[in-house]
Structure formats: structure tokens, C-alpha cells
BAVEXRO-588040 format. One record per residue (C-alpha): residue number from 1; residue in one letter; chain; x, y, z. Coordinates in Angstrom, 2 decimals. Layout:
// residues N
<NUM; 'a'; 'A'; <X; Y; Z>>
...
***
This chain:
// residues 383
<1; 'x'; 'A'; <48.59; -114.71; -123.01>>
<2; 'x'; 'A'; <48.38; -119.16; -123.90>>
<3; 'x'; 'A'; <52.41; -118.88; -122.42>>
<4; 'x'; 'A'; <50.94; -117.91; -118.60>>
<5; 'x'; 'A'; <52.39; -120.39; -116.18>>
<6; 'x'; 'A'; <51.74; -120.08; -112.66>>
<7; 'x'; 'A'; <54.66; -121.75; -110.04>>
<8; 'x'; 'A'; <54.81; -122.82; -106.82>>
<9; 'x'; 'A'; <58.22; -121.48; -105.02>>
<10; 'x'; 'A'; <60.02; -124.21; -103.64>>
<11; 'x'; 'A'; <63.40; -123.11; -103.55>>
<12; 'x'; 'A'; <65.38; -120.34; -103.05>>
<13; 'x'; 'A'; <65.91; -119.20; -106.66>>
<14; 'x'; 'A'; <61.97; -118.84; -106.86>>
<15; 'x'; 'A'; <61.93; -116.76; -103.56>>
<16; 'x'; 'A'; <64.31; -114.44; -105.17>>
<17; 'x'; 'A'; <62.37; -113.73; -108.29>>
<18; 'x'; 'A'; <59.34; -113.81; -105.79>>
<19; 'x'; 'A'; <60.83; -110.60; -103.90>>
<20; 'x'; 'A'; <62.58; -109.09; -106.63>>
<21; 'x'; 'A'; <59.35; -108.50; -108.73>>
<22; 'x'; 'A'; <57.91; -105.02; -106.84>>
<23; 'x'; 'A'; <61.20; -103.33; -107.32>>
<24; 'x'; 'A'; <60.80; -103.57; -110.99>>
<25; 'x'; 'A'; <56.76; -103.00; -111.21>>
<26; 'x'; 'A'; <56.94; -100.24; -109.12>>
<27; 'x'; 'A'; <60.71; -98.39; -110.60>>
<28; 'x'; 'A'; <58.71; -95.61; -111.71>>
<29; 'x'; 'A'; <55.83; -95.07; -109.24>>
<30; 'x'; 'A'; <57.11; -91.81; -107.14>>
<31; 'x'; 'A'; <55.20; -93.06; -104.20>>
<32; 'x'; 'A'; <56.66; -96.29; -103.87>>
<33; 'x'; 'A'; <58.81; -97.25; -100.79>>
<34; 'x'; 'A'; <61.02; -99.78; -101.75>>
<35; 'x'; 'A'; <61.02; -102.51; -98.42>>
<36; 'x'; 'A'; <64.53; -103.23; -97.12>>
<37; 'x'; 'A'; <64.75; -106.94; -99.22>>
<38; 'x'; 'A'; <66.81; -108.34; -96.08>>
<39; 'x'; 'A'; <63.45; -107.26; -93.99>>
<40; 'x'; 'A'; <60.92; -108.92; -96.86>>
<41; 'x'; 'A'; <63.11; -112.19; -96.70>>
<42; 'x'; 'A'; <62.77; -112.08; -93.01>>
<43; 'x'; 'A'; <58.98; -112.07; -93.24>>
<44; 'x'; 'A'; <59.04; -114.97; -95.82>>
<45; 'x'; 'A'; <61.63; -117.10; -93.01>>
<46; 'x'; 'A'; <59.97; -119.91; -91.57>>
<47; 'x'; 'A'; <62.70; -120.18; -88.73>>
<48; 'x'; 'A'; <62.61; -116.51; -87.83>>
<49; 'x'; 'A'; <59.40; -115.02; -88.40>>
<50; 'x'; 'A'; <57.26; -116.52; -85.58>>
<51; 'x'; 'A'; <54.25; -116.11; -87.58>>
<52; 'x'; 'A'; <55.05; -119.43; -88.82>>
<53; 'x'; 'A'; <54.77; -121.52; -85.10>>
<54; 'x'; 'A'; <51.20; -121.08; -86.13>>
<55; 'x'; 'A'; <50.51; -120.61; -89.75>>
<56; 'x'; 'A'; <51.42; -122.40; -93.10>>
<57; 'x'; 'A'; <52.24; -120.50; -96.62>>
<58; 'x'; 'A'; <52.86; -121.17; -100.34>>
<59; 'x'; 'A'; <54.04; -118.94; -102.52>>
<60; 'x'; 'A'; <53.23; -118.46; -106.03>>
<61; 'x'; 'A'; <54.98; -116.65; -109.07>>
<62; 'x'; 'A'; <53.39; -115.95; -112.74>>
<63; 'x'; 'A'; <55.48; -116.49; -115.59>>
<64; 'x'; 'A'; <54.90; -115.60; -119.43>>
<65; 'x'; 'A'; <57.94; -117.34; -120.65>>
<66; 'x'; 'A'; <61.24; -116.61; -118.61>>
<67; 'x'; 'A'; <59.83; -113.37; -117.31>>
<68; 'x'; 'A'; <58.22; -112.89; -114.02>>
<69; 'x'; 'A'; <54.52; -111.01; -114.15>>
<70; 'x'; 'A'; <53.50; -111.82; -110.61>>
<71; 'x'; 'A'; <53.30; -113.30; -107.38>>
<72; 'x'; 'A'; <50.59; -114.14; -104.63>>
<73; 'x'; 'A'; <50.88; -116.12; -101.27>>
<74; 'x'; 'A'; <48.32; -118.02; -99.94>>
<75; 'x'; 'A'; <48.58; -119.32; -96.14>>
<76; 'x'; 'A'; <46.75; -120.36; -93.13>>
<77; 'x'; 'A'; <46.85; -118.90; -89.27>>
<78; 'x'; 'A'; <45.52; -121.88; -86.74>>
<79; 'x'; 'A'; <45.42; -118.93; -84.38>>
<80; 'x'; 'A'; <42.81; -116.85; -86.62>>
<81; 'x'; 'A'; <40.75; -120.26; -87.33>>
<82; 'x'; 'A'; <40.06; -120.42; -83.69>>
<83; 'x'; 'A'; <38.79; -116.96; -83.53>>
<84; 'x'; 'A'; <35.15; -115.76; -83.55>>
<85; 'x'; 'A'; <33.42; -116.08; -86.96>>
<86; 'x'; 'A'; <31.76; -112.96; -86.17>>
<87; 'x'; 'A'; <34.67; -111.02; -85.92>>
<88; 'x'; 'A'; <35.96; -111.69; -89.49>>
<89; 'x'; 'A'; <37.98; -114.64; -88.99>>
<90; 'x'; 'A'; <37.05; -118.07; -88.14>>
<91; 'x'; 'A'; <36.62; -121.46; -88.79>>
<92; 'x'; 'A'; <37.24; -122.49; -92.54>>
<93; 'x'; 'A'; <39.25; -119.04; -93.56>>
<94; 'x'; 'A'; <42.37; -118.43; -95.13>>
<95; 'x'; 'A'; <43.89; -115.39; -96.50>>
<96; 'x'; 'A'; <45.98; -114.80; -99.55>>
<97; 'x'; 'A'; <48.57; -111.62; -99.97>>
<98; 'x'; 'A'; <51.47; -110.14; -101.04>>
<99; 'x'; 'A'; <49.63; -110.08; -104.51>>
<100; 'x'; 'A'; <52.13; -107.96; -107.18>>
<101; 'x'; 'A'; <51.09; -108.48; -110.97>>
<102; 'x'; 'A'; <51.51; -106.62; -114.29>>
<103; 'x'; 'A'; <48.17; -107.37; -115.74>>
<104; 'x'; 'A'; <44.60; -108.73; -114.97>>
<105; 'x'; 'A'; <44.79; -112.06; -116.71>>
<106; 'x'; 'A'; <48.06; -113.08; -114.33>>
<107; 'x'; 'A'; <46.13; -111.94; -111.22>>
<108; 'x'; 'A'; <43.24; -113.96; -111.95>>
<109; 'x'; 'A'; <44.95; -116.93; -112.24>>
<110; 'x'; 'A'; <47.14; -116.34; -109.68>>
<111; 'x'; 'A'; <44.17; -115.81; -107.31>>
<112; 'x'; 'A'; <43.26; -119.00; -108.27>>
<113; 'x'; 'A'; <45.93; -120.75; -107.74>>
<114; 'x'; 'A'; <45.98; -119.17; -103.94>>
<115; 'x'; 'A'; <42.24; -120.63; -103.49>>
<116; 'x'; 'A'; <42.88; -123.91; -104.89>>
<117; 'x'; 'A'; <45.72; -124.35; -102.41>>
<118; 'x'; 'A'; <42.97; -123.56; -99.47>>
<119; 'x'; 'A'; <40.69; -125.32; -100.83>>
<120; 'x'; 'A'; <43.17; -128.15; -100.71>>
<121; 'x'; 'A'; <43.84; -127.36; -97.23>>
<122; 'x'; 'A'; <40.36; -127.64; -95.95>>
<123; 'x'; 'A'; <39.36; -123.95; -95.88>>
<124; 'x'; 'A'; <35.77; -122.63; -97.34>>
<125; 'x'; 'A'; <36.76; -118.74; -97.51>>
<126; 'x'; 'A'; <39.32; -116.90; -98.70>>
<127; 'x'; 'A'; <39.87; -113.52; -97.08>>
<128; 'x'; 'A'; <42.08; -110.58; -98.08>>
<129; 'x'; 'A'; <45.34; -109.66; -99.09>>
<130; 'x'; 'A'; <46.99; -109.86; -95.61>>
<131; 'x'; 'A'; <50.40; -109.70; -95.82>>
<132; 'x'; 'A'; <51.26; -111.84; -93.93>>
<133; 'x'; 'A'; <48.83; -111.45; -90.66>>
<134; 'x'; 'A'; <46.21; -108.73; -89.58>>
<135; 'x'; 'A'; <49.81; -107.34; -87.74>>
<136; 'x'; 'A'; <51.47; -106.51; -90.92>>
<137; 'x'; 'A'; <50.14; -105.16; -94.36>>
<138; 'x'; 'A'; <46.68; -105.97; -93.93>>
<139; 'x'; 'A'; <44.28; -104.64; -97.00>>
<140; 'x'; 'A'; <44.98; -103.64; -100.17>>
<141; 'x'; 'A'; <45.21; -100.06; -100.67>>
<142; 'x'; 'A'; <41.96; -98.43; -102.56>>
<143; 'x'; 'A'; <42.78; -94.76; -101.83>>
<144; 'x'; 'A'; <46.02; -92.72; -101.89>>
<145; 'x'; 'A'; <47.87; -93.92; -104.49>>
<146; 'x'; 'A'; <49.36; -90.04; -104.89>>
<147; 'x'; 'A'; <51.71; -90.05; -101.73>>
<148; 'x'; 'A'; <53.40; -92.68; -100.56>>
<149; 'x'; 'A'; <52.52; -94.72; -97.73>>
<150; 'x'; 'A'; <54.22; -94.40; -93.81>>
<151; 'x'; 'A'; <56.12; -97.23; -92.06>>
<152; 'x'; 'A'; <54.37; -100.38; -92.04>>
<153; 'x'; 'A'; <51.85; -99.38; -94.41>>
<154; 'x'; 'A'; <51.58; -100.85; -98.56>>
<155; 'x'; 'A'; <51.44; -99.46; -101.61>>
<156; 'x'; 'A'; <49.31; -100.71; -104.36>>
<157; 'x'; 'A'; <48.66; -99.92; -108.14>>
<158; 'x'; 'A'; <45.24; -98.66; -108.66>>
<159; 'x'; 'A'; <44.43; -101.25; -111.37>>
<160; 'x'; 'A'; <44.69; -103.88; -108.56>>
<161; 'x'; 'A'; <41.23; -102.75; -107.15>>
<162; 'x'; 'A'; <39.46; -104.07; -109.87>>
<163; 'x'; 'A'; <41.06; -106.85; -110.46>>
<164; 'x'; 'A'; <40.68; -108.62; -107.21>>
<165; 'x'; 'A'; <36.82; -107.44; -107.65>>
<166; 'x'; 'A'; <36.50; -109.15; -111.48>>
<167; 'x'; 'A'; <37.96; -111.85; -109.89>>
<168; 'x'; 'A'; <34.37; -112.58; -107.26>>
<169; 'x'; 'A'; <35.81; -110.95; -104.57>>
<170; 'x'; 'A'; <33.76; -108.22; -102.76>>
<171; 'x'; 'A'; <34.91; -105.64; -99.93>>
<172; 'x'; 'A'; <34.27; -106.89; -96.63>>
<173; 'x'; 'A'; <36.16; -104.54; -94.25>>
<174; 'x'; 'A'; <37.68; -100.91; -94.62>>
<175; 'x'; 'A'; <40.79; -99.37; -92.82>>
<176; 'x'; 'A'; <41.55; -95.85; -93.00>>
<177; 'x'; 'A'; <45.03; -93.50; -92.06>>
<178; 'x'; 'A'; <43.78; -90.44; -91.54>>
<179; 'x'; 'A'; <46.63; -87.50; -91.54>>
<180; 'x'; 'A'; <46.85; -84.30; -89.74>>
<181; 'x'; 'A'; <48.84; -81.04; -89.25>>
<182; 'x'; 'A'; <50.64; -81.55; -85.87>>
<183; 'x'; 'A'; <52.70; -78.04; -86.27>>
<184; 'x'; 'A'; <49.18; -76.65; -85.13>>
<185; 'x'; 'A'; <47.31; -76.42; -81.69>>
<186; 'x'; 'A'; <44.62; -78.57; -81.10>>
<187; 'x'; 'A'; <41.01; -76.59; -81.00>>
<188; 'x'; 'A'; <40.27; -74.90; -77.60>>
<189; 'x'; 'A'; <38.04; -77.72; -76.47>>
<190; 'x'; 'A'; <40.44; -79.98; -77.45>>
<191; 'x'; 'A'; <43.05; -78.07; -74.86>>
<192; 'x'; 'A'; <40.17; -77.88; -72.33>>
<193; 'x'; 'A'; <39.62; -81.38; -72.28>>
<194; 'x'; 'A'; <43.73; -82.25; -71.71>>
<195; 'x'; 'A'; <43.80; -79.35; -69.09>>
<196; 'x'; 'A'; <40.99; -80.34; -66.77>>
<197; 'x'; 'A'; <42.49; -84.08; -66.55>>
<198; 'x'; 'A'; <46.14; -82.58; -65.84>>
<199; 'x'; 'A'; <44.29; -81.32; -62.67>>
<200; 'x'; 'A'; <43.00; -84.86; -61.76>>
<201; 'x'; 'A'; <44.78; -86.44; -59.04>>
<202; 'x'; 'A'; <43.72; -89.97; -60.64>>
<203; 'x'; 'A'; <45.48; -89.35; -63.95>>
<204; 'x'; 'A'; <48.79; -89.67; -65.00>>
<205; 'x'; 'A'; <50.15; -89.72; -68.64>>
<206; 'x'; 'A'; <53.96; -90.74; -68.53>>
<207; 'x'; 'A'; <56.91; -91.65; -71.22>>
<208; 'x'; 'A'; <58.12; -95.34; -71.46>>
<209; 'x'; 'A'; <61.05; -96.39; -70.31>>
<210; 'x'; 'A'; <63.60; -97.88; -72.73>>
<211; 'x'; 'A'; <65.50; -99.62; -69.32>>
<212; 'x'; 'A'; <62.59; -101.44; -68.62>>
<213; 'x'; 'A'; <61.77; -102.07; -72.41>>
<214; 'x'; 'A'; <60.30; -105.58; -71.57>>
<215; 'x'; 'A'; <58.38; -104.69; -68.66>>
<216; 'x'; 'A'; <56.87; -101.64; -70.53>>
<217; 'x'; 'A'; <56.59; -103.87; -73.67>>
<218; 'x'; 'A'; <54.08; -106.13; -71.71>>
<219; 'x'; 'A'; <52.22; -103.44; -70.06>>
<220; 'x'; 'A'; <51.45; -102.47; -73.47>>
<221; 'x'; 'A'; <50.92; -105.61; -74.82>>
<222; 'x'; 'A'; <48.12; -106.43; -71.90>>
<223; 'x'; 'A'; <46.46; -103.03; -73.00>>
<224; 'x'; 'A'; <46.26; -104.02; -76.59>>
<225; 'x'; 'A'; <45.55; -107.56; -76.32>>
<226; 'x'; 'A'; <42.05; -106.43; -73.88>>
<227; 'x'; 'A'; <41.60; -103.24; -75.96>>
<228; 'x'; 'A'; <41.48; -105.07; -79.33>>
<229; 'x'; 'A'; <39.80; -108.65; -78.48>>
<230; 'x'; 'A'; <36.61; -108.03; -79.64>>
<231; 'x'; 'A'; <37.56; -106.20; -83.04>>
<232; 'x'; 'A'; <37.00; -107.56; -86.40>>
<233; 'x'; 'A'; <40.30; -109.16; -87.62>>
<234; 'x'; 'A'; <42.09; -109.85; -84.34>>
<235; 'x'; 'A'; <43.93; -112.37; -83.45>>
<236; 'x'; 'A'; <46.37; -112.61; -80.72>>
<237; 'x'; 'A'; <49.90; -111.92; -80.28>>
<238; 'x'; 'A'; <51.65; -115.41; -79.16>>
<239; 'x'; 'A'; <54.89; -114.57; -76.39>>
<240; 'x'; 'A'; <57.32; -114.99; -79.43>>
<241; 'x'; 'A'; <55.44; -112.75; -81.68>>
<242; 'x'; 'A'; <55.74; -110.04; -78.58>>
<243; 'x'; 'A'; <59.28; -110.38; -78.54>>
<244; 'x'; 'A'; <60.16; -110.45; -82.50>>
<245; 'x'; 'A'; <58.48; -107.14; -82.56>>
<246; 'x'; 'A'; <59.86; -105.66; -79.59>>
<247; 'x'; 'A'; <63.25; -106.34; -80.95>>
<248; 'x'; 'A'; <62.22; -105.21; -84.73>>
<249; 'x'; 'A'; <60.92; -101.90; -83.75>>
<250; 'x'; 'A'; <63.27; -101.39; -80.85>>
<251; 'x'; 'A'; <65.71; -98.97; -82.97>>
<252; 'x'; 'A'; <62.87; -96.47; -83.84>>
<253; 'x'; 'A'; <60.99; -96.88; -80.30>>
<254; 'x'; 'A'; <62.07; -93.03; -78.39>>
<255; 'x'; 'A'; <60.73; -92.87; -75.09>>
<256; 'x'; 'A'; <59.26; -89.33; -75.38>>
<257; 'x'; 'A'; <57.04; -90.81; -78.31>>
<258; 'x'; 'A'; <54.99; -93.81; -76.52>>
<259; 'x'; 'A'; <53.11; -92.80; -73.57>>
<260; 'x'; 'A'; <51.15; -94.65; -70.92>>
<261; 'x'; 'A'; <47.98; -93.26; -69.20>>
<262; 'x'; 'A'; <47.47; -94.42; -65.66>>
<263; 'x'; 'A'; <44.49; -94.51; -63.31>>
<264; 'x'; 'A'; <45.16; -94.26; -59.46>>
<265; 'x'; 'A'; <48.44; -95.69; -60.72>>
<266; 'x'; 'A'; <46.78; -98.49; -62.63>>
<267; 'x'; 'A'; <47.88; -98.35; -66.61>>
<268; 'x'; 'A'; <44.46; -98.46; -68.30>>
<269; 'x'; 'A'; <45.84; -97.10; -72.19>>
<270; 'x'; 'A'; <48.60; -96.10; -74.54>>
<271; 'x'; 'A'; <49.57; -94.75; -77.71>>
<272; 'x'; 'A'; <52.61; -95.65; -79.77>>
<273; 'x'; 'A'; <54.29; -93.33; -82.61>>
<274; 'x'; 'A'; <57.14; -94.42; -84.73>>
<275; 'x'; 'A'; <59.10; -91.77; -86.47>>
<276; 'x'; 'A'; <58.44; -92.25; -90.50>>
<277; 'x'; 'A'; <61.24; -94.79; -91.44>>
<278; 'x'; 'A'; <60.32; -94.81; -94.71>>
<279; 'x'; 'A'; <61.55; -91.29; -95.52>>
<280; 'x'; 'A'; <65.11; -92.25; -94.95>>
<281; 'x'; 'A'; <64.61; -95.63; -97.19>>
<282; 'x'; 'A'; <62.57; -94.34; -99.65>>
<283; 'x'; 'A'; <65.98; -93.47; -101.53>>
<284; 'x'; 'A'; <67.91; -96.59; -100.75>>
<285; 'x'; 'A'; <66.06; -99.01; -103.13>>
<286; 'x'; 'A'; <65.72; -102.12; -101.11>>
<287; 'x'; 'A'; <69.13; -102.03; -99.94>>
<288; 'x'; 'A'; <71.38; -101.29; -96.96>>
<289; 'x'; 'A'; <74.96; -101.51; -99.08>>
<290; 'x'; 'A'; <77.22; -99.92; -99.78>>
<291; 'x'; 'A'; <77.01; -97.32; -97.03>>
<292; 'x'; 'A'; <73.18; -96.59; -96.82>>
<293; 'x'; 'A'; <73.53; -99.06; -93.84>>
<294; 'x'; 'A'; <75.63; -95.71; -92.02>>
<295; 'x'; 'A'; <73.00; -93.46; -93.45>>
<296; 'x'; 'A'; <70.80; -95.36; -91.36>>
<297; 'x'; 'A'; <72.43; -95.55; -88.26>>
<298; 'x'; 'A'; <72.96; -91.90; -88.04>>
<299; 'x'; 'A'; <69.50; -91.46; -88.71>>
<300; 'x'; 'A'; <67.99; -93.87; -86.00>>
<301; 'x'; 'A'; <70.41; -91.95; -83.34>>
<302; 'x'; 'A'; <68.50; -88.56; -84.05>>
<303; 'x'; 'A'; <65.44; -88.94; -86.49>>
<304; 'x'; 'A'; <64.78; -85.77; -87.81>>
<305; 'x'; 'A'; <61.42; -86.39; -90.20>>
<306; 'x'; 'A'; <58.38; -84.78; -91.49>>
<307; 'x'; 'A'; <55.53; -87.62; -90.44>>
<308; 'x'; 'A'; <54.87; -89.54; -87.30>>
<309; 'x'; 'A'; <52.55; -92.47; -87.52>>
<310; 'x'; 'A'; <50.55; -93.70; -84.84>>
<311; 'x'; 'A'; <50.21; -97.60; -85.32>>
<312; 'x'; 'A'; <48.70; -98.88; -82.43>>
<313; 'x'; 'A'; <46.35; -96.91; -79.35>>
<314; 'x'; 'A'; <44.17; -98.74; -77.22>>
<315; 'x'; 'A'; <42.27; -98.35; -73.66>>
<316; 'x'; 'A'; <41.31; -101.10; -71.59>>
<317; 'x'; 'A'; <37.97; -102.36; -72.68>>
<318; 'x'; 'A'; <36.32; -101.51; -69.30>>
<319; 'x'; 'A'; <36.53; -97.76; -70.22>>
<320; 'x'; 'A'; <36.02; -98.11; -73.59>>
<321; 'x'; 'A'; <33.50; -95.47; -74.68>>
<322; 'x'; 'A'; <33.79; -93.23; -71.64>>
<323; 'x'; 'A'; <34.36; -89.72; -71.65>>
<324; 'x'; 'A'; <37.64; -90.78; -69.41>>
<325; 'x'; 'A'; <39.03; -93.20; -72.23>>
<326; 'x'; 'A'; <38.20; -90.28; -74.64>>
<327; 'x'; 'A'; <40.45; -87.66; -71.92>>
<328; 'x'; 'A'; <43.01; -89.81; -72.08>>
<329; 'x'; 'A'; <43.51; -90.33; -75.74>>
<330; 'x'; 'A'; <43.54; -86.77; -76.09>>
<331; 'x'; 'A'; <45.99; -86.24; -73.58>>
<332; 'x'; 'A'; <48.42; -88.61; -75.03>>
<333; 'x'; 'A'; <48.22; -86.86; -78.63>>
<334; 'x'; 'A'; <49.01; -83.44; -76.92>>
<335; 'x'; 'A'; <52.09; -84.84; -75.23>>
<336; 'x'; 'A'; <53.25; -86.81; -78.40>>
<337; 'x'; 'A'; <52.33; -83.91; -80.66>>
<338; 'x'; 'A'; <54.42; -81.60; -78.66>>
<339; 'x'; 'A'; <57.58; -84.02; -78.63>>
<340; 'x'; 'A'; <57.07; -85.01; -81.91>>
<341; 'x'; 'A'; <57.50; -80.89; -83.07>>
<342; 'x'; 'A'; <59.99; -79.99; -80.71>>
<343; 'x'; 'A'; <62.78; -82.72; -80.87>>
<344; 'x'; 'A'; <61.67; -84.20; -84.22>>
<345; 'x'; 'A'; <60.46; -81.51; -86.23>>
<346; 'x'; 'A'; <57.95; -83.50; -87.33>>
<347; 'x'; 'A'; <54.75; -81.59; -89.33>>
<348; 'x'; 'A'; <52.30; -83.79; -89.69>>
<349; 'x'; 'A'; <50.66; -86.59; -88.62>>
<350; 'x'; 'A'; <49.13; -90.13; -89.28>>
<351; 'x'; 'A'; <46.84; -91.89; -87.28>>
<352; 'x'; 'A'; <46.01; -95.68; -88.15>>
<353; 'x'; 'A'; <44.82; -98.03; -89.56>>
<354; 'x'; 'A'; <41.45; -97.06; -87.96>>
<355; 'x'; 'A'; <38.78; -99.55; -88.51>>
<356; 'x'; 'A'; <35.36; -98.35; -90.36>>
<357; 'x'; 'A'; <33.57; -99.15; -87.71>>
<358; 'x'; 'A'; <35.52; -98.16; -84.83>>
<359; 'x'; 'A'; <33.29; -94.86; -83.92>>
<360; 'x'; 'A'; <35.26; -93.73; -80.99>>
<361; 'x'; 'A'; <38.57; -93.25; -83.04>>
<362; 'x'; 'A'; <36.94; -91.52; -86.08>>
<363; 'x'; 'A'; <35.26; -89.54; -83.20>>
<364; 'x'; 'A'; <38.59; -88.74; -81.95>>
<365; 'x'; 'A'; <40.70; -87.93; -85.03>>
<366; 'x'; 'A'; <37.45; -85.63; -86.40>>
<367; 'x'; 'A'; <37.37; -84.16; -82.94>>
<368; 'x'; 'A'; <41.82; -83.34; -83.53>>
<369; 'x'; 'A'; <40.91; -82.23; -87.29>>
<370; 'x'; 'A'; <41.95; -84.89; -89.17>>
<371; 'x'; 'A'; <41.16; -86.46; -92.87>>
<372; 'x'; 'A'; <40.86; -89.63; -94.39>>
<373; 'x'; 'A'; <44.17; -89.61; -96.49>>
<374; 'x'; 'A'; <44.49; -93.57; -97.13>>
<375; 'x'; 'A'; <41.97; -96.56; -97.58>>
<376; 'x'; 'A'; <43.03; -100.00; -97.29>>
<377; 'x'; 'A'; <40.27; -102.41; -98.06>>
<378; 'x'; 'A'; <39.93; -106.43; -97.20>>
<379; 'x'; 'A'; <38.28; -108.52; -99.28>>
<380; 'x'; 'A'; <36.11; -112.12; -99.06>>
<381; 'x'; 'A'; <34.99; -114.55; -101.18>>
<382; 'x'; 'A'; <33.40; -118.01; -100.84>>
<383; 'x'; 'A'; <35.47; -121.08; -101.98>>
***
């Protein structure tokens, strides 16, 4: 164990071994998804991945020897310094992620290495893994290591639990998936509930539009950015960071999928689901060549899969906690639920992350008979 060496990456030899390392740690965990490495190196771009007009990074890899035993970033978002203290972020925090390691005595000092490097910048707390933002992988997953995670979610070893916790970390926030059987009807008051607002005059629940995929893409955006303000963890989507993901989840957006609830014509909520891409790359190992790149294509033309994952919902704050906002959100699952059987033949569903203290979701996914299947939990420590 004397042999540990922890290294700053600075080139591009270091970022290799840095992304290379979970495909051999996790070659024989039959839950793992391996990430597309072309879509991890993306992530880690400073030029591309707009995260960066606004945040700084280091990356760090653990060596015994020639041999790579694990890796942890460490980086700072201006945009989440200026944010409410009371709402998680702050003044003074930085965040550390991406953490992969083969035992407890490379984590440990890798952790410190991330919290010497905010120290060094300035920062007082250390808050995490987020990898990279709050928008990405955020938490580090504490339940459900027995099925593997849907698109945009992680996948951690069990082990690391404990040893971000032995290292003076303690859980600060949790966020939960919660799954459900969408090849069965919702409970009668469920249906009563969607039928009585399909007879209001006021309400309409439509498709997007994929012509107007900007337009719609800020409509949604407005929603989410006044639906989510005041929760713990957010911080806001800059123009650039709107855009990058518009174009990254383009090929998986289907119209019939993301709805938009209006009042007296007035969009007030929405609800996206994304087809489970990580069925179709779960056998591909990290890699789109030589032909899995077809493979692919013909499955983003007509995804046929067994999940559908709900990422992102969100109602205007103004009717936030109203029996309306809770109409609405029904009526959306109903529509996407149907869709999602009929021209997917999609089975189940996920819904999340959902925040532990977000009481109207839970309310809402007990009311459609859902369960907890995943826990991804944040943690905080003083520096």
C-alpha cells in the first residue's frame, strides 16, 4: 500500500487511463452500463462541454506502481457559488465526482487530494460526487446495485458507500428513481382525476413538436427553470447549456413522449420521457465501432425497449401544490404511458431522480403505484 501515488491529469495520456479505468472495475458487474467513451470524453472537453464557461476541474488518478486503482475530479461551478446557501449550494462549495477506485485506502487519499485542490481554490465545503453538475450524475448510488441503472443515471459499487463515509463525509441529500408497471391501468381514481380535466375547457395536454424543437425547447426550459428555482441543488441552465442538451438528446426526443399542459392556452407544465438508451449500449462496451454505430441508428429510428425514464417534470411554481398542478401531472403520465405501450412496447417505468423532500412527487408516484427502486445519495463535509 507505501507504492500509492496519486496524479494530477495534465495531458491526454492521463485522461485516457482516467476514462479507461470503469471499463475494467466494472467487466464483471452484470448491471453495469458501459458509457459511450466518445460521450465521457465529451463531458471531460473544456471547448465543448459548456459546463466549463462557468466551472473549473482537475482530475486525479491513483496509481500503485504502473497500474491504475482510481480516479476522482474535483471542480468548481461560479454559477452554484452564487446560489442560495440554503438550498445546498453556495458560497465557499465545491464538489468532487466521478470517483472510481479498487479499494478504500486509494479513495481516501484520492478524496483528499480533491479537497486539498478546493481548499487551494478558496472553497470551505466539499459537496458530493456530482458528476460533473447537479444536471448530470449527481449522487452516488446507495441502493440498487442489482439492476442496472436507466439513461443518465450511475452505477456504483456498494463498497463505495462506506468509503466516502470513513472518509468524514456524511449524507446530506437523498434522490430516489422510483419504477413502475406501465403495461397496467392506473387505479380508478387515478382515471377519474385525468377524465374530469379532459372535460375542462381550460386544459389542454398536447405532444411537442420536433419542427419547432427550439421554440418547444424554451417553453420547456422556462417551465423548469421557475419550477425548480427554489430546490435544493439547483442551479441554472446558461443559453449554451440549453442548446448542448437540446442537440445531445435530440436523437432520442419522440414527440408522442414529451407533453405540454396548457392553461387557457398558457403552458404552465411538462413532462419529458426518454426511451432507455442504455438497453441498446449496454452490449456495446463503450464503443460505437465496428458497426454498433448502425446498430444504433436503426435503433434511434424506431426504439423498441422495455423502460422509459422520466428525467425531468415540472409545473410553474404558481400552481405548485394545487390540486390543478397535481391534474395535470397525472394527465401527462396517462398520455405518455399509453404511447409509451402502444408504439414502444415499453413495460415499465422510471420516474426521477425525485428529491427526498419533494412531497408532491412522492405523493404522485405513491398515488400511480410506484416503488423506490434506486437511491442516489449526496454527501458534505467541512474543509
Amino acid at each position: 500500500m507505501t507504492d500509492l501515488q496519486i496524479i494530477p491529469v495534465t495531458d491526454k495520456h492521463g485522461e485516457n487511463d482516467f476514462i479507461e479505468l470503469p471499463y475494467r472495475l466494472y467487466q464483471d458487474d452484470p448491471a453495469w452500463v458501459p458509457p459511450l467513451r466518445s460521450d465521457v470524453r465529451e463531458l471531460l472537453n473544456r471547448k465543448k462541454n459548456p459546463f466549463f464557461d462557468h466551472a473549473r476541474m482537475q482530475l486525479f488518478l491513483a496509481k500503485r506502481g504502473s497500474k491504475v486503482v482510481g480516479r476522482i475530479s474535483a471542480h468548481i461551478d461560479d454559477l452554484a457559488l452564487a446560489q442560495p446557501p440554503e438550498q445546498g449550494m453556495g458560497p465557499g462549495v465545491g464538489n468532487f465526482g466521478m470517483l472510481e477506485v479498487e479499494d478504500e485506502a486509494a479513495a481516501h487519499a484520492l478524496i483528499h487530494a480533491a479537497e486539498e485542490w478546493l481548499r487551494g481554490h478558496g472553497m470551505s465545503r466539499a459537496l458530493g460526487p456530482l458528476s460533473l453538475s447537479i444536471w448530470d450524475e449527481p449522487g452516488l448510488l446507495t441502493k440498487g446495485q442489482d439492476h442496472s441503472p436507466t439513461v443518465m443515471m450511475g452505477h456504483h459499487k456498494a463498497s463505495y458507500e462506506r468509503w466516502v463515509e470513513s472518509a468524514g463525509y456524511r449524507p446530506v441529500k437523498q434522490l430516489s428513481t422510483w419504477e413502475l408497471d406501465i403495461a397496467q391501468d392506473f387505479p380508478p381514481l387515478i382515471d377519474r382525476i385525468i377524465q374530469s380535466g379532459e372535460r375542462s375547457s381550460r386544459i389542454h395536454v398536447r405532444k411537442v413538436d420536433k419542427s419547432k424543437f427550439d421554440e418547444e425547447a424554451g417553453i420547456i426550459l422556462n417551465i423548469l427553470n421557475d419550477a425548480w428555482s427554489d430546490n435544493w441543488g439547483y442551479v441554472p441552465l446558461t443559453d449554451r447549456e440549453i442548446a448542448y442538451a437540446g442537440k445531445k438528446l435530440k436523437p432520442i426526443v419522440k414527440e408522442d413522449l414529451i407533453r405540454i399542459a396548457e392553461v387557457e392556452g398558457r403552458p404552465v407544465a411538462f413532462m419529458m420521457t426518454l426511451p432507455d438508451l442504455n438497453e441498446p449500449l449496454k452490449g456495446m462496451n463503450g464503443s460505437l465501432w465496428p458497426f454498433n454505430w448502425a446498430k444504433l441508428l436503426l435503433w434511434l429510428r424506431n426504439p423498441r425497449v422495455r423502460t422509459m425514464r422520466v428525467p425531468l417534470m415540472g409545473v410553474l411554481k404558481e400552481y405548485q401544490g394545487t390540486r390543478l398542478a397535481s391534474q395535470l401531472a397525472f394527465m401527462m403520465i396517462e398520455y405518455i404511458r399509453r404511447a409509451s405501450v402502444a408504439h414502444y412496447g415499453a413495460t415499465r417505468g422510471e420516474i426521477g431522480w425525485i428529491l427526498d423532500d419533494n412531497q408532491g412527487m412522492i405523493a404522485i408516484a405513491d398515488a400511480i403505484e410506484s416503488r423506490v427502486n434506486r437511491v442516489y445519495t449526496v454527501y458534505e463535509k467541512a474543509l
